[in-house]
C-alpha positions in Angstrom: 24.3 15.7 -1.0 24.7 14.8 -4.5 22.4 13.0 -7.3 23.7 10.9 -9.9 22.4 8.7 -12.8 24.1 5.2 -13.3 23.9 3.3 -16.9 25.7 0.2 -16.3 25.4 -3.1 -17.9 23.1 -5.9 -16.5 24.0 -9.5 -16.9 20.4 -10.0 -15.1 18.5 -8.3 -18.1 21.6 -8.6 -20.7 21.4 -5.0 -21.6 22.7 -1.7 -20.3 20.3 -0.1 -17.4 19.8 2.9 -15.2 19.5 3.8 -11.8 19.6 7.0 -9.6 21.4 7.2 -6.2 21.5 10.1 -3.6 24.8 10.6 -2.2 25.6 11.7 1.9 27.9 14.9 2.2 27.3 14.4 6.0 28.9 11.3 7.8 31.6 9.3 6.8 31.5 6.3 5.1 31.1 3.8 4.5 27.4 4.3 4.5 24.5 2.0 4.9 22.1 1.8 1.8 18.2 2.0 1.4 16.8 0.8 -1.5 13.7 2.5 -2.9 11.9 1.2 -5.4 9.2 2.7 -7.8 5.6 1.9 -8.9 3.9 0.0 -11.5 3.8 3.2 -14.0 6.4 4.9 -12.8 10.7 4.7 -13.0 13.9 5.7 -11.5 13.0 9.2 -11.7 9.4 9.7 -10.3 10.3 9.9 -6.8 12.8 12.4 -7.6 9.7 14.1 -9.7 6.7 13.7 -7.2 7.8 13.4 -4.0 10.5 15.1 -1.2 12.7 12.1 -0.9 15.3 14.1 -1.7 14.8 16.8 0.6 13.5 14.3 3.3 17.3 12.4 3.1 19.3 15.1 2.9 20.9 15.5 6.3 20.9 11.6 7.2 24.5 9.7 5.9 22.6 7.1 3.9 22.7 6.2 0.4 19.8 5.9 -1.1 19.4 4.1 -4.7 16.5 4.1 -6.9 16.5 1.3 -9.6 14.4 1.3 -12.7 12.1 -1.9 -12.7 9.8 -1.1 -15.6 6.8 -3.3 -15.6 8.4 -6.2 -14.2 6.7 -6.5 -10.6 10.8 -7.1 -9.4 10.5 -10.8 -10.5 12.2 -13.1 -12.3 10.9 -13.7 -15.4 11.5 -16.2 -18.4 13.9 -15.6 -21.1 13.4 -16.8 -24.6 16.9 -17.1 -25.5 18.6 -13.7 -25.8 15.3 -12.2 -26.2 13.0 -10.8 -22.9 15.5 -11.4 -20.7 14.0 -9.8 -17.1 15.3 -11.2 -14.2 14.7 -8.0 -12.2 14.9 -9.7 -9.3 18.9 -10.2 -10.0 19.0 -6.8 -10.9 18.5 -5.6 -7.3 20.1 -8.7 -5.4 23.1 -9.0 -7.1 24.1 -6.3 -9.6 23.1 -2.9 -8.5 24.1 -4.2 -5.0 27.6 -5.1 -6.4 27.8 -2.1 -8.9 27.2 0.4 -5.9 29.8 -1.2 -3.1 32.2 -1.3 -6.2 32.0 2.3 -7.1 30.5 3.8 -4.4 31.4 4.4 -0.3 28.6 1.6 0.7 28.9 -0.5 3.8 28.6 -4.4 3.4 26.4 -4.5 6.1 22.4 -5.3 5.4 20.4 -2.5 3.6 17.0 -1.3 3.8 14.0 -1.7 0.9 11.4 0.3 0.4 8.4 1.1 -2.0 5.2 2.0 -2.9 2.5 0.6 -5.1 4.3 -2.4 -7.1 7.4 -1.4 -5.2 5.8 -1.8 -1.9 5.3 -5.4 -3.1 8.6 -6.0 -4.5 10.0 -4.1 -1.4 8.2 -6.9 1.0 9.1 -10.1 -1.0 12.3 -9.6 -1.4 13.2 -8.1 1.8 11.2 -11.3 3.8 12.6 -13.5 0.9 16.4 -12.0 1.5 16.4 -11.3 5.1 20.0 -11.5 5.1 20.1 -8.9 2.9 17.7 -6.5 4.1 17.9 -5.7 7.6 14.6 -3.1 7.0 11.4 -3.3 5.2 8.4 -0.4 4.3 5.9 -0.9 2.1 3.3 1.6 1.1 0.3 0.4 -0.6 1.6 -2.6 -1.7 -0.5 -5.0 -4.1 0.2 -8.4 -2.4 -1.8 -10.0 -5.0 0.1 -8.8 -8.1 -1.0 -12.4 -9.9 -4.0 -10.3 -11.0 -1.9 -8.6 -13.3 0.2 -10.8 -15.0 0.3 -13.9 -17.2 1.6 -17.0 -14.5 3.1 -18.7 -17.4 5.8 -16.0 -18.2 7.6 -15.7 -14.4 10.1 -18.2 -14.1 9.1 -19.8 -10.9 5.3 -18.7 -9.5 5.5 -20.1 -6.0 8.4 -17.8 -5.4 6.5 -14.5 -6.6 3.7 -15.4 -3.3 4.8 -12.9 -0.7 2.7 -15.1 1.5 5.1 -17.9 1.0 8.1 -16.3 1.6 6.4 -15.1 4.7 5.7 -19.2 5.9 9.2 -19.2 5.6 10.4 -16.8 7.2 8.6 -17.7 10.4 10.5 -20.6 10.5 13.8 -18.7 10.5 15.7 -16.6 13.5 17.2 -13.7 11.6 14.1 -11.6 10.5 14.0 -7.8 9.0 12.3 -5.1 10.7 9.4 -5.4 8.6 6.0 -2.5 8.4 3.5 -1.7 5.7 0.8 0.8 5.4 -2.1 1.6 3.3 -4.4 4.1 2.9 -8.1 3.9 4.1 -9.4 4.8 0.9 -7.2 2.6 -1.3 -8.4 0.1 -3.6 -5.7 -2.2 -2.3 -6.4 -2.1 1.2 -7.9 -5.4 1.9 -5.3 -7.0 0.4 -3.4 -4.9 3.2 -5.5 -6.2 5.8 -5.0 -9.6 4.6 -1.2 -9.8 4.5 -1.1 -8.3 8.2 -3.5 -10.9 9.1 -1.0 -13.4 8.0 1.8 -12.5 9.5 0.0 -12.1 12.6 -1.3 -16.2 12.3 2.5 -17.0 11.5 3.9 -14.9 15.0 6.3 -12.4 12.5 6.7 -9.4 14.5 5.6 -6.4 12.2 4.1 -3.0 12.4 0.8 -2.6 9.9 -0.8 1.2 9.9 -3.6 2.7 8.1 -4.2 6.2 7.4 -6.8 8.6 5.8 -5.9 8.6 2.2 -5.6 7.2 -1.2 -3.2 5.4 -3.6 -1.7 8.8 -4.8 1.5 10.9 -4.2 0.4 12.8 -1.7 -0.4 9.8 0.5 3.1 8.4 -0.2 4.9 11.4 0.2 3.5 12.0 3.5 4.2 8.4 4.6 7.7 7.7 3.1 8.8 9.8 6.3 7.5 7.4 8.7 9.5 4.7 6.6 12.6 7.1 6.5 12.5 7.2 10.5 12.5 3.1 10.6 15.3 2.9 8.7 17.3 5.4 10.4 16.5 3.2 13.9 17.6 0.1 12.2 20.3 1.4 11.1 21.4 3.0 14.3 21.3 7.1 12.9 20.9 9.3 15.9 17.5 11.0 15.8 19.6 14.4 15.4 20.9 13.1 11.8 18.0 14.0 10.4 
């Protein structure tokens, strides 16, 4: 297994950007990708720093890349000419996605997304907004209602950040992901938890929703990102033994 920091250049934010990827030495490729994305405070690195990811991935022949998405909630957001240009969104979808297959052994078959925090909500939109893309979805502690904390005015298009939308659509489409989310029982954010399982239930979208003991800290994540590990690995068709 190997770690490795990318800087490459963005045409989605129009500046040079960084992520982290966890390279197989077991397997051969090409390899099938997961996706992992950080929290609201956090960047490419704090998994690396606060968790066992990379111990936890270390026998299984997956790639695992870790982007940096600041503060930006993984949205699109508007530009003012040359200036705050954040389409983060891109950044994942298109140019990490294209940077990796380009330099790395990655498979051109669907990834997985995960994330935690912020991440666990950018993990969930994009993966029921791309499902295409993403063939597997886990989010831990996700804040489903992230309009709290921003201005509506800056994101380019505001129907499109609604997870719940992207949801309604969804259920109207026959390729779907393999979609779960948990939250802690003592997490701030675990109505909103409730809420979003609620709603996939009234739409019919086949999902798995959890709740354990537990906060919105590392410990609860790092315990959980297992559980999410093991999903992807089924998806993905890894023999139990991989890992």
């Amino acid at each position: 297994m190997s770690i490795v920091n990318i800087r490459f250049f963005s045409d989605a934010l129009g500046k040079w950007t960084r992520y982290n990827a966890i390279l197989p030495d077991v397997g051969k490729g090409p390899y099938r990708v997961l996706m992992q994305l950080h929290g609201l405070s956090d960047d490419e690195d704090a998994l690396f720093e606060r968790s066992n990811l990379v111990r936890y991935v270390g026998e299984l022949p997956l790639i695992v890349v870790l982007p940096d998405g600041g503060t930006s909630g993984y949205l699109k957001w508007k530009p003012s000419g040359r200036l705050h240009k954040q389409r983060y969104e891109d950044l994942l979808i298109h140019d990490i996605p294209n940077h990796v297959r380009h330099h790395f052994q990655a498979t051109d078959a669907p990834w997985a997304i995960g994330g935690l925090s912020m991440g666990g909500y950018g993990a969930v939109r994009l993966g029921l907004k791309y499902p295409q893309r993403f063939a597997s979805v886990y989010g831990h502690s996700s804040r489903f209602l992230i309009d709290e904390n921003y201005d509506p005015a800056l994101v380019e298009d505001i129907d499109d950040a609604d997870p719940y939308r992207h949801a309604e659509a969804l259920a109207k489409q026959a390729q779907r992901p393999v979609i779960s989310f948990d939250c802690g029982t003592d997490d701030q954010l675990l109505e909103q938890n409730r809420r979003f399982h609620a709603h996939l239930d009234k739409l019919g979208i086949e999902h798995h929703y959890a709740e354990h003991p537990g906060a919105h800290t590392w410990d609860y994540w790092d315990e959980h990102v297992r559980e999410a590990l093991t999903q992807h690995a089924e998806v993905f068709g890894i023999p139990a033994d991989a890992s």
